[in-house]
C-alpha positions in Angstrom: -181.6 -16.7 21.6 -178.5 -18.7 20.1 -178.4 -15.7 17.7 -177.9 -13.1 20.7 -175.5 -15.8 22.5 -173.3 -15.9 19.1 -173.1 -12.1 18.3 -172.5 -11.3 22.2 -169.6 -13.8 21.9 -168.5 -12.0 18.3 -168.4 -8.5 20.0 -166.3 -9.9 22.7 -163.6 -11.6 20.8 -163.6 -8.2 18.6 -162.9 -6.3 22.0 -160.6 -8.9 22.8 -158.6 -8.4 19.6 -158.7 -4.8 19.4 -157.8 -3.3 22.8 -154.0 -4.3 23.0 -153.9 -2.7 19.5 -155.9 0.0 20.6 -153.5 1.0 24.1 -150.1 0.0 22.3 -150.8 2.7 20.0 -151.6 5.6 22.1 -148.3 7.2 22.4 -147.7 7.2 19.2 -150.9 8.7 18.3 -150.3 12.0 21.1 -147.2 12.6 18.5 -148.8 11.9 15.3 -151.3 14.0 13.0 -153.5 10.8 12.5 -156.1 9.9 15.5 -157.9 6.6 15.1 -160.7 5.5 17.5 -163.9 3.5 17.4 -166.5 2.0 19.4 -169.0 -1.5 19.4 -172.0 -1.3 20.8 -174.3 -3.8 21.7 -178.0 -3.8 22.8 -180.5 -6.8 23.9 -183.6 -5.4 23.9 -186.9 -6.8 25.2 -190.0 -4.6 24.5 -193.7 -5.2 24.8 -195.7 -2.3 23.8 -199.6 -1.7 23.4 -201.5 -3.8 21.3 -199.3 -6.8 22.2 -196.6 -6.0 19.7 -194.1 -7.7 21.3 -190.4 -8.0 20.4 -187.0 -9.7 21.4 -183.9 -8.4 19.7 -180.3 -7.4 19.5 -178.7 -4.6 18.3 -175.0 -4.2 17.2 -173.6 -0.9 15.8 -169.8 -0.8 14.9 -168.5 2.6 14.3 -164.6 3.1 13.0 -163.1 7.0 13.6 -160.3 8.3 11.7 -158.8 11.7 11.8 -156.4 13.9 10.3 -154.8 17.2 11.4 -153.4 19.7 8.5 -152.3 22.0 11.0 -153.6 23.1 14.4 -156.6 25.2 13.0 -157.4 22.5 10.2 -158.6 19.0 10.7 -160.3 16.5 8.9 -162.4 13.8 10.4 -164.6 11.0 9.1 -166.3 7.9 10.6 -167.7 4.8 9.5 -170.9 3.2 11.1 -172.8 -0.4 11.1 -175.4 -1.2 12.7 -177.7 -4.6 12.5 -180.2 -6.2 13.8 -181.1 -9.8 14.9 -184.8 -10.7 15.8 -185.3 -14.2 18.4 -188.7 -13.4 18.4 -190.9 -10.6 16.5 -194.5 -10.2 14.8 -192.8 -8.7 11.8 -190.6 -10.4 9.0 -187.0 -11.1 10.4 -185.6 -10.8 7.0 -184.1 -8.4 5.0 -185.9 -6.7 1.6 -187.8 -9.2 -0.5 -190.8 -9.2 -2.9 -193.0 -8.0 -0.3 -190.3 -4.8 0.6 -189.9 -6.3 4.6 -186.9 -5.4 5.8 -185.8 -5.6 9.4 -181.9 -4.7 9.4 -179.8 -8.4 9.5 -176.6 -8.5 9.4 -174.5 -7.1 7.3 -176.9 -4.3 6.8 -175.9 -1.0 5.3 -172.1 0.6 5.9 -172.5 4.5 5.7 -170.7 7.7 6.0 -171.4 8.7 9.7 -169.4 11.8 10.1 -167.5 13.6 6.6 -166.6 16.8 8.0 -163.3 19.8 7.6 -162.9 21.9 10.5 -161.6 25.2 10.3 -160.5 27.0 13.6 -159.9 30.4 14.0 -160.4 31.6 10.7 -158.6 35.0 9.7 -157.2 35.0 12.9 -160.4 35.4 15.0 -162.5 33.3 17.5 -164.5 31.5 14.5 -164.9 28.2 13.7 -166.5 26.7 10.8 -167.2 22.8 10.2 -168.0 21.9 7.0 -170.1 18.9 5.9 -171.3 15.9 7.4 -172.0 16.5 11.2 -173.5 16.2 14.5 -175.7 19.5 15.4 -176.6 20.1 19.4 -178.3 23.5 20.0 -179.2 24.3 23.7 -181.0 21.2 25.8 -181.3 19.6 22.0 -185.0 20.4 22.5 -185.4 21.6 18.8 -182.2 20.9 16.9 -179.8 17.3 18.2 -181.5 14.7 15.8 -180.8 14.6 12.1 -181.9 10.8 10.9 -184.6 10.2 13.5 -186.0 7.5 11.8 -182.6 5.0 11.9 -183.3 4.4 15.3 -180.5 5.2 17.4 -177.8 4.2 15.0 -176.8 7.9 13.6 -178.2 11.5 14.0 -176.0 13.6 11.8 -176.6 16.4 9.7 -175.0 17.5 6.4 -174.3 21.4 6.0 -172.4 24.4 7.3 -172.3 25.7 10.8 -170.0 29.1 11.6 -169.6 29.8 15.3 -168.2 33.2 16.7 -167.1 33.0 20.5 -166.8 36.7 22.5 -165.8 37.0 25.5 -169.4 36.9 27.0 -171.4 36.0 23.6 -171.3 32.9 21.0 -173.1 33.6 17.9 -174.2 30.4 15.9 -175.2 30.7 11.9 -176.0 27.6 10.6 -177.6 26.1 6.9 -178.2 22.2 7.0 -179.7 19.9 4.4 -180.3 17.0 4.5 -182.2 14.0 1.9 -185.1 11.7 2.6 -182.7 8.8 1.5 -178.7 8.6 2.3 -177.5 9.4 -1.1 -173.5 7.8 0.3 -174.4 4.3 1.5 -171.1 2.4 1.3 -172.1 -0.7 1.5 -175.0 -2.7 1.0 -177.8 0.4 0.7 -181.1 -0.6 1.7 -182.9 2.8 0.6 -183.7 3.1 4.1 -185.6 6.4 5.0 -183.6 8.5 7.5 -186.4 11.3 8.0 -189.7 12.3 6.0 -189.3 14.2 3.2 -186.0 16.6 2.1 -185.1 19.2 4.4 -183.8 22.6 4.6 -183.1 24.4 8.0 -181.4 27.5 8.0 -181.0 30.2 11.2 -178.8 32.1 13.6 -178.3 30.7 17.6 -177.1 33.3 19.9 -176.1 32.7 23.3 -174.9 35.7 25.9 -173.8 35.1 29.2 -174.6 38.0 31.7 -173.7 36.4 35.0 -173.8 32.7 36.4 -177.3 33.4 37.2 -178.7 34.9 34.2 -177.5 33.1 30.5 -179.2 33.0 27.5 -180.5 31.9 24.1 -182.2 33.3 21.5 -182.9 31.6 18.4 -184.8 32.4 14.9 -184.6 29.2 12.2 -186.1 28.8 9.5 -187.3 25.2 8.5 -188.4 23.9 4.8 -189.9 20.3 4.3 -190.6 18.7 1.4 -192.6 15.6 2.2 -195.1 15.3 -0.3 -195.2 11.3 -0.1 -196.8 12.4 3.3 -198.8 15.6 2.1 -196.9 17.0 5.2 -194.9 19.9 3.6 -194.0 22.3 5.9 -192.2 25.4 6.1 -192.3 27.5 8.8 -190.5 29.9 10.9 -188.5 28.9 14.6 -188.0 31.8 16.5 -187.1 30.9 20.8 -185.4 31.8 24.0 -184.0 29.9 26.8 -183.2 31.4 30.6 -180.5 29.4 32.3 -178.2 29.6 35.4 -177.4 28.8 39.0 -179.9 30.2 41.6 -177.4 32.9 43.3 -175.0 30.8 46.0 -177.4 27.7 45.9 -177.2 24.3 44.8 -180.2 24.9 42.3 -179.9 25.6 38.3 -182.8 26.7 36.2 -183.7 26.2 32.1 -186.6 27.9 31.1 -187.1 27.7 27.4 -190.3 28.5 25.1 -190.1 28.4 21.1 -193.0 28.4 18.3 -193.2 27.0 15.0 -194.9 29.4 12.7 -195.7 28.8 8.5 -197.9 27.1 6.3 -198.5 23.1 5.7 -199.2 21.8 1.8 -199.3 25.9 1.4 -202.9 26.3 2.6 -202.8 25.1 6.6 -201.7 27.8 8.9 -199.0 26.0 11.3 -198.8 27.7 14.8 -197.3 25.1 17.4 -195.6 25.7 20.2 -193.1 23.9 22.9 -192.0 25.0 26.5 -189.1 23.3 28.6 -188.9 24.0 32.2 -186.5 22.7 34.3 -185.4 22.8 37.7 -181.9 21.0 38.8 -180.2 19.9 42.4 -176.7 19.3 42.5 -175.2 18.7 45.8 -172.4 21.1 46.6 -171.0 18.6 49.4 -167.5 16.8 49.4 -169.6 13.5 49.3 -168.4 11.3 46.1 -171.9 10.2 45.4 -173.0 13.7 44.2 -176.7 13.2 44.1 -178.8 15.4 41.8 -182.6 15.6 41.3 -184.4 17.2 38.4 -188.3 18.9 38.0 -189.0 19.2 34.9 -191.9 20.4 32.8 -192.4 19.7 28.8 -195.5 20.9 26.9 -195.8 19.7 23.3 -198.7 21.7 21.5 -201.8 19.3 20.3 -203.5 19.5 17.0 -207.4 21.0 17.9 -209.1 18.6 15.1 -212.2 21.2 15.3 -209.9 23.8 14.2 -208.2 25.0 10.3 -205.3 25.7 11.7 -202.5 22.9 12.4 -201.5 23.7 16.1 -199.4 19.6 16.7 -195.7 20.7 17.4 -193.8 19.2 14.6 -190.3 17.1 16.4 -189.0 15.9 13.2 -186.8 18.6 12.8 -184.6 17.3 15.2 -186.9 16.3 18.6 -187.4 13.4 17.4 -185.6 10.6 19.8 -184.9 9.3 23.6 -185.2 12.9 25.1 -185.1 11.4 28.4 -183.4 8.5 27.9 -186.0 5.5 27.9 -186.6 4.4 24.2 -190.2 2.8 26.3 -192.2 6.3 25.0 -190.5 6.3 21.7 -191.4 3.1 20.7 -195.0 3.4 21.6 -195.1 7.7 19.6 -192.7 6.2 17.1 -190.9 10.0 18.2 -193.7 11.8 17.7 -193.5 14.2 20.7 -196.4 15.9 19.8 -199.7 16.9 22.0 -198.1 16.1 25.4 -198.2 18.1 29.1 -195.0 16.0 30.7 -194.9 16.4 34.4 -191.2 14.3 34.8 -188.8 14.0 38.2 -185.4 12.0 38.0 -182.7 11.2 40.0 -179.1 9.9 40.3 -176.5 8.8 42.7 -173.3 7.2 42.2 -173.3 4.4 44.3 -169.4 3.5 43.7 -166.8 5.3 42.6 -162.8 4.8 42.1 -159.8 6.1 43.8 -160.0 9.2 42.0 -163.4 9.7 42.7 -164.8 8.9 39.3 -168.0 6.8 39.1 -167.8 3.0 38.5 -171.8 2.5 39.6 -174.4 5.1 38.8 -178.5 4.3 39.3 -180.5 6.9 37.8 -184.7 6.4 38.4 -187.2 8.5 36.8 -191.3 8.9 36.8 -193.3 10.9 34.2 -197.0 11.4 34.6 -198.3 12.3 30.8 -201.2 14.1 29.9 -202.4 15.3 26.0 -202.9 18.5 25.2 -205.9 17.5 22.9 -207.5 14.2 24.6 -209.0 11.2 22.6 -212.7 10.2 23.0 -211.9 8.6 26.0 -210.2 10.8 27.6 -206.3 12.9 27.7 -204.2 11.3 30.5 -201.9 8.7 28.4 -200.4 7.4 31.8 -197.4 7.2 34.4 -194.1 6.0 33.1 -191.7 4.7 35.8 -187.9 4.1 34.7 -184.9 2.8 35.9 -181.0 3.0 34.8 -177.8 1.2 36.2 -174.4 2.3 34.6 -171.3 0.5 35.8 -168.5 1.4 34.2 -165.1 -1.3 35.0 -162.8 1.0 32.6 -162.6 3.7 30.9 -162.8 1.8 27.3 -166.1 -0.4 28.9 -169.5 0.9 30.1 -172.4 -1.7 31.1 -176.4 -1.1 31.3 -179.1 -2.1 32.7 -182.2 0.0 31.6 -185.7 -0.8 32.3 -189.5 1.4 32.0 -193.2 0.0 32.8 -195.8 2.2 31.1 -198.6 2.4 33.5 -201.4 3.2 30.4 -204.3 5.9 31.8 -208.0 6.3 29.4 -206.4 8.0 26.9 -206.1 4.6 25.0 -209.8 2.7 24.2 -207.4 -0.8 25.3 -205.7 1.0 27.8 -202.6 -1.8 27.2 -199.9 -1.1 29.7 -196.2 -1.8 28.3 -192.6 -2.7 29.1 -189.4 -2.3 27.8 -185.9 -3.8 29.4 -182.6 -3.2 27.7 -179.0 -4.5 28.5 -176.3 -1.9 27.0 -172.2 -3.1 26.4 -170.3 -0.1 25.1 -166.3 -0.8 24.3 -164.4 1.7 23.2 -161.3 1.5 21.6 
């Protein structure tokens, strides 16, 4: 652990050295056509999934934001990211790329091109906006479209392309065309060929979102997705079309999201792909003057399994952009590798903040959470994978620090021959400068 004690005490000094730089400057900045900004984060991680597969770790990403504003409808931003990792104890190779292709992220790691993007505000003098280049996407709950590199584990999830967006008065109309390589062809720094997603994709569609009332919103949705993963013999292309229902339950402190979606094309051009997903979600949120503001969520997820007796490919397919910590706890992730796929989630959370600050802002927030997880298309054994129980603590001292404490215990059912049970634990520091 002397490695976690020394980059711990590296981050600190960093923060040390960077926040009286950071605040003196923000007057200037309010007046100035230049924004600067960053953030380290650091993560000690403790996870023990099944098949004893046990690992001890640290995790440290650095990101540097700078932007630049031609006028007040033209802007140019780009950020910088790091990210590395330091094993104490692991069953794979703590060392970067050698002869036998091992790698497992050490420091320095790769420096990389997080965010590359020119956006354009009310173009031709109308409610459109269009961002050009490398991004961050977010469609709806993120159910389909949120994750671009899914396979850098937590360090990016950015998409390169072109999205317009058209806001009405009651409608927002979102046409999008992103693309995006197996491999990050602008590595910096130190490029490690590191695969970011499988295969080269192409997505391409049209988000539209109308707003009828506070009870009654909606999404519709048609994309159209090309992969070209032939190292996988997974190509895909396929069709997205999708509607969400959202809004608050008349005078009540209940809001609803209903959303359903289907992927339907062709695998390696001779599979039939017809997979589908459904999101259902029911939310509390106190209405009272109480500063604690409790709120509970039901919530429903269905992930289509492949039927192995059948020709066609039924598995929903995530790694468009499904593929990371939906609900938070990396636990799942680590033991699917982000595969949601072939899952009935049957998931209620909670939070409360336990302190908060003179203005009524949080300073302590616990969040707990169970899952109980069924397959859609069981194993031999059976199709209940198991109960998941989770548990966050926030604590946030300023507004440029956030501290976490994040635990799950995977409570393993007879879907699994071993039926291994599995634990993860995770402290969080976030500064922000």
């Amino acid at each position: 652990m002397k490695s976690c004690f020394y980059s711990w005490t590296m981050v600190v000094l960093t923060a040390c050295l960077l926040a009286p730089r950071a605040f003196a400057q923000d007057a200037e900045e309010a007046e100035s056509k230049w924004s600067f900004g960053g953030d380290v984060r650091l993560r000690l991680t403790h996870v023990d999934v099944q098949n004893s597969q046990k690992d001890n770790y640290i995790r440290v990403r650095e990101r540097l934001r700078v932007g630049y504003a031609f006028t007040d409808d033209v802007r140019f931003d780009l950020q910088l990211t790091n990210k590395w990792r330091e094993y104490s104890t692991s069953a794979r190779d703590p060392n970067n790329p050698d002869d036998s292709g091992a790698y497992n992220y050490k420091f320095p790691d790769e420096l990389i091109l997080d965010r590359f993007r020119l956006t354009l505000s009310n173009v031709g003098d109308l409610p459109l906006d269009i961002v050009i280049g490398r991004q961050e996407v977010i469609l709806g709950n993120g159910m389909l479209i949120l994750e671009g590199t899914p396979m850098d584990v937590g360090r990016t999830i950015y998409y390169d392309g072109v999205v317009m967006r058209y806001r009405g008065e009651a409608d927002t109309t979102t046409l999008l065309y992103l693309y995006n390589r197996e491999l990050d062809d602008f590595v910096l720094l130190h490029d490690q060929d590191r695969q970011l997603r499988p295969g080269e994709w192409q997505i391409a569609g049209a988000y539209w979102t109308h707003c009828f009332d506070a009870s009654f919103n909606t999404d519709i949705y048609l994309l159209y997705a090309d992969v070209n993963d032939t190292d996988n013999s997974s190509d895909l292309e396929a069709f997205i079309p999708g509607v969400r229902l959202f809004g608050a339950i008349g005078d009540s402190p209940f809001r609803y999201s209903l959303e359903a979606a289907t992927q339907r094309g062709e695998m390696e051009g001779t599979v039939d792909v017809e997979t589908w997903i459904i999101d259902a979600r029911l939310d509390y949120f106190s209405k009272t003057e109480s500063s604690y503001k409790p709120h509970v969520q039901l919530q429903y997820t269905y992930f289509s399994g492949d039927d192995a007796s059948s020709s066609d490919y039924e598995g929903f397919y995530p790694w468009l952009g499904s593929a990371y910590p939906i609900y938070r706890e990396e636990l799942y992730l680590h033991m699917t590798r982000g595969n949601w796929t072939n899952l009935h989630q049957y998931r209620i959370a909670g939070d409360v903040n336990l302190l908060v600050d003179a203005q009524d802002k949080p300073l302590l927030k616990y969040t707990a959470q169970y899952h109980y997880l069924m397959a859609d298309e069981g194993s031999a054994f059976g199709d209940e994978y198991g109960h998941l129980y989770s548990m966050f603590l926030d604590y946030y001292p300023t507004k440029n620090l956030i501290f976490r404490l994040e635990g799950s215990y995977f409570d393993a059912g007879d879907y699994y021959a071993q039926g291994d049970n599995a634990e993860w634990v995770r402290f969080e520091t976030v500064f922000t400068f």
